[in-house]
C-alpha positions in Angstrom: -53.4 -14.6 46.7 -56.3 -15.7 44.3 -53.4 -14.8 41.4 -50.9 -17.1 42.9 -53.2 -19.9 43.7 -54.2 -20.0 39.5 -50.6 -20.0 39.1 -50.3 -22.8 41.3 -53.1 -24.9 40.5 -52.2 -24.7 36.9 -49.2 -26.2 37.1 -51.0 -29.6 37.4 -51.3 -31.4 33.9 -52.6 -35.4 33.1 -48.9 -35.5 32.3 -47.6 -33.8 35.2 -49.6 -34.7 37.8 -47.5 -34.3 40.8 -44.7 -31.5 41.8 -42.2 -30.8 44.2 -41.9 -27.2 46.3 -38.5 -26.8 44.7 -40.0 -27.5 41.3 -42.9 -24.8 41.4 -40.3 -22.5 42.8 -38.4 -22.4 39.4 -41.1 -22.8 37.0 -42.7 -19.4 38.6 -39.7 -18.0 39.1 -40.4 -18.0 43.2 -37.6 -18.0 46.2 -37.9 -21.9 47.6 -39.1 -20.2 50.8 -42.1 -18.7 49.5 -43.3 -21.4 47.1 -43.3 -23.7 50.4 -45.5 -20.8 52.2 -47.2 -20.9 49.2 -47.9 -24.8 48.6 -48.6 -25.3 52.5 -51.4 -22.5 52.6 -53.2 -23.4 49.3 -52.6 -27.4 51.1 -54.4 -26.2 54.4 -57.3 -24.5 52.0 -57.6 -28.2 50.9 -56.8 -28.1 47.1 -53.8 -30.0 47.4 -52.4 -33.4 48.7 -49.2 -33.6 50.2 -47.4 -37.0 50.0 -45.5 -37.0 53.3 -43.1 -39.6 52.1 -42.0 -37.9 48.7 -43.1 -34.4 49.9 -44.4 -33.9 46.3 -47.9 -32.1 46.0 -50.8 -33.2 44.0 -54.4 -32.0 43.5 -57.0 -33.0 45.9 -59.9 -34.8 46.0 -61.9 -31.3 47.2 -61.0 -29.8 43.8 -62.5 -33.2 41.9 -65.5 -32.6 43.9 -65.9 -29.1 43.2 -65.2 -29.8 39.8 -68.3 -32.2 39.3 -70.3 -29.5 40.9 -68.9 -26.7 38.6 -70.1 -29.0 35.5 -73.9 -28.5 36.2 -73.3 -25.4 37.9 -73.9 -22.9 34.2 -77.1 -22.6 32.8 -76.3 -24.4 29.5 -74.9 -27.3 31.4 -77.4 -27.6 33.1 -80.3 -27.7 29.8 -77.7 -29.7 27.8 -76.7 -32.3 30.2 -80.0 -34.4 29.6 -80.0 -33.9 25.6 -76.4 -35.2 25.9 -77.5 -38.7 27.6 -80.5 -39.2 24.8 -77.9 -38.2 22.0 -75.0 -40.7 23.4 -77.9 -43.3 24.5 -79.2 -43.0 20.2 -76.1 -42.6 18.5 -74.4 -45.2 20.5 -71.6 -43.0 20.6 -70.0 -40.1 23.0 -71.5 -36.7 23.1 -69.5 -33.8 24.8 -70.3 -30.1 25.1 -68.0 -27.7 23.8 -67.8 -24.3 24.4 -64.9 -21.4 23.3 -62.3 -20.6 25.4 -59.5 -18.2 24.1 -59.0 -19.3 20.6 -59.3 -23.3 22.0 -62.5 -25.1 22.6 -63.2 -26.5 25.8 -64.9 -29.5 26.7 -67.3 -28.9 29.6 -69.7 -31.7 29.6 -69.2 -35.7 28.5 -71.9 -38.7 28.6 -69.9 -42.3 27.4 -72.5 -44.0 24.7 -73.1 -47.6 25.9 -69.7 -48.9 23.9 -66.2 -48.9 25.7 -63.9 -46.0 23.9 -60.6 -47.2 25.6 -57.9 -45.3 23.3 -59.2 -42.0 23.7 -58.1 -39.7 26.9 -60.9 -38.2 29.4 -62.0 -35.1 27.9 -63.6 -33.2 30.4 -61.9 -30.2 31.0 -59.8 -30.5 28.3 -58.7 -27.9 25.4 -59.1 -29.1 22.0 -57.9 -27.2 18.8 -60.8 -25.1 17.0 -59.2 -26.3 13.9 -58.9 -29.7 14.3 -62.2 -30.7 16.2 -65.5 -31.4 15.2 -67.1 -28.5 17.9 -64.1 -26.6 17.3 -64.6 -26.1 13.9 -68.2 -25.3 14.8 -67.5 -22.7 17.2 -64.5 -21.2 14.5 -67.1 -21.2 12.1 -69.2 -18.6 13.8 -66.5 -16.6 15.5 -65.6 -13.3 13.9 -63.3 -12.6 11.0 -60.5 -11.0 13.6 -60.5 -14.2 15.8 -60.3 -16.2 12.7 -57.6 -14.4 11.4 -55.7 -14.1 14.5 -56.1 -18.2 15.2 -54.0 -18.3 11.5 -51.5 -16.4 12.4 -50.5 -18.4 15.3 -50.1 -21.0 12.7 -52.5 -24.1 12.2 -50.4 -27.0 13.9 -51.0 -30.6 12.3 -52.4 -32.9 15.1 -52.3 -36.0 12.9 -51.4 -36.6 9.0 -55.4 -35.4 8.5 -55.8 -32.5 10.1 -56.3 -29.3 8.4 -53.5 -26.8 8.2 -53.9 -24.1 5.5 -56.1 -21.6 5.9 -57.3 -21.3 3.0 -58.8 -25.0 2.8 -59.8 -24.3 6.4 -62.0 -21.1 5.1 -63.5 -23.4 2.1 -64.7 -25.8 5.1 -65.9 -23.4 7.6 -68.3 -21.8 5.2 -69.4 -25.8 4.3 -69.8 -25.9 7.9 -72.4 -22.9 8.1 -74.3 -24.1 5.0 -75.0 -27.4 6.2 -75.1 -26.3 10.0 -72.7 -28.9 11.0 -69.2 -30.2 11.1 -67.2 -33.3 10.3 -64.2 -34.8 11.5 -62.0 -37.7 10.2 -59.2 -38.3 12.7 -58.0 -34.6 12.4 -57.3 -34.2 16.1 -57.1 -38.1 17.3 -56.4 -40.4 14.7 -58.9 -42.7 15.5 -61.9 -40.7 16.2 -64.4 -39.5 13.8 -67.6 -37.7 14.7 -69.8 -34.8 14.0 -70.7 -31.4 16.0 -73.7 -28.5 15.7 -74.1 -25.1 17.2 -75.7 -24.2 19.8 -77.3 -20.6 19.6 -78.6 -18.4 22.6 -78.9 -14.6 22.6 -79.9 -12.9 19.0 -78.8 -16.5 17.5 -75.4 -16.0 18.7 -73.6 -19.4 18.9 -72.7 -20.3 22.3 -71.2 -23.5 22.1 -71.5 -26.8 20.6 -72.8 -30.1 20.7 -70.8 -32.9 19.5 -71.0 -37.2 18.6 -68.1 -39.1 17.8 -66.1 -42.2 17.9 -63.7 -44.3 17.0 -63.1 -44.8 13.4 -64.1 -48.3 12.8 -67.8 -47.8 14.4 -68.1 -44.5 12.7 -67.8 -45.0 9.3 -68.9 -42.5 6.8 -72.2 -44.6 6.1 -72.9 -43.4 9.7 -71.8 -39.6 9.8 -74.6 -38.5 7.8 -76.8 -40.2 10.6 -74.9 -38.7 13.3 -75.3 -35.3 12.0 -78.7 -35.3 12.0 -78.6 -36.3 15.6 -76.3 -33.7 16.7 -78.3 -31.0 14.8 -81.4 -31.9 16.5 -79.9 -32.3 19.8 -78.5 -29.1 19.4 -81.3 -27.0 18.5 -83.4 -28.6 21.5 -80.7 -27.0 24.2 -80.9 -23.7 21.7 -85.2 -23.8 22.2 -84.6 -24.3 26.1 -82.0 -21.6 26.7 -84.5 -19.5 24.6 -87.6 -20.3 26.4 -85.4 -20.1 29.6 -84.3 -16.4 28.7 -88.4 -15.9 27.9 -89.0 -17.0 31.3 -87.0 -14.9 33.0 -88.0 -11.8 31.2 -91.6 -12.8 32.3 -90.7 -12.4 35.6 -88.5 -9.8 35.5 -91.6 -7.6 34.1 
């Protein structure tokens, strides 16, 4: 059951927000009959809305709920959430948390800065390309040669005019990227927003996600990356020295 409700559930996109029983009976290759068995039980469980006038389904308000509460539920959520509001609140821009999922980056955490961003879509949740985002190309950065290689295989697919798709340029800037310990984006995955990202290291210095600042284009200039950088690097080693001292805790009182 648990299998089918996944399969269900993610069905529902931003673009596709709503679906008919007949609908998510062909696109899992379901009889009608069951998919309506289906649909009604996962409906009754209260993670979807039926619309008794259409009869198409949508998500449910339950599942927005649960989802706020998922956001703060992790541990580096949870210590990152507060550096994320003093980095948006200072660089007067948004700051997200990023984290690897797959060979996509996922955005798991989002605090607005104190200026409007109206041409860029909600983010939370959402998977971004490793090679095309500022805490993408952090997290590719430090990922092994094999997950490297394997994300190049699968082809680096352009986003906008500026994004990066050989690998070989791609290489050149990931190794900038662990030099100077942070990334840069110039409208590779949205053409309007630039911004910066930092890694966030845990156990044995192993990078665990990333911390990002960005923008649109005409606030963040590149008088202002540099800037931005800096910010993201110190906000991400502060949620690196708290997972640390965390992890110390815990071995204190587990001895």
């Amino acid at each position: 059951m648990i299998e089918k409700l996944n399969a269900v559930l993610d069905l529902f996109t931003r673009e596709r927000p709503e679906w008919a029983a007949s609908e998510v009976a062909q696109a899992l290759a379901m009889p009608r009959s069951t998919s309506y068995r289906l649909l009604a039980r996962v409906s009754t469980a209260g993670f979807l809305d039926n619309d008794p006038a259409s009869g198409r389904y949508r998500l449910s308000i339950r599942l927005a709920t649960l989802g706020a509460l998922a956001q703060h539920s992790t541990q580096l959520q949870r210590v990152a959430h507060p550096v994320l509001q003093q980095l948006a609140s200072e660089g007067l821009e948004m700051a997200t948390l990023m984290v690897r999922s797959g060979l996509a980056a996922r955005v798991i955490d989002v605090v607005e800065g104190p200026r409007l961003m109206s041409d860029v879509p909600p983010l939370i949740g959402c998977l971004l390309p490793l090679h095309a985002s500022a805490g993408g190309k952090v997290l590719l950065a430090y990922a092994g040669d094999d997950e490297r290689r394997s994300l190049y295989r699968r082809g680096l697919p352009a986003q906008t005019p500026a994004t990066t798709t050989d690998p070989d340029v791609l290489e050149a800037e990931l190794r900038r990227v662990r030099e100077q310990g942070h990334a840069v984006v110039r409208g590779e995955w949205h053409a309007e927003m630039f911004g910066v990202a930092a890694p966030i290291r845990g156990h044995a210095r192993a990078v665990v996600g990333a911390i990002t600042l960005g923008g649109p284009r005409a606030r963040v200039t590149d008088a202002r990356l540099e800037a931005l950088a800096a910010l993201a690097v110190s906000a991400a080693q502060q949620v690196s020295a708290a997972i640390a001292e965390r992890r110390l805790e815990s071995a204190e009182r587990a001895g």
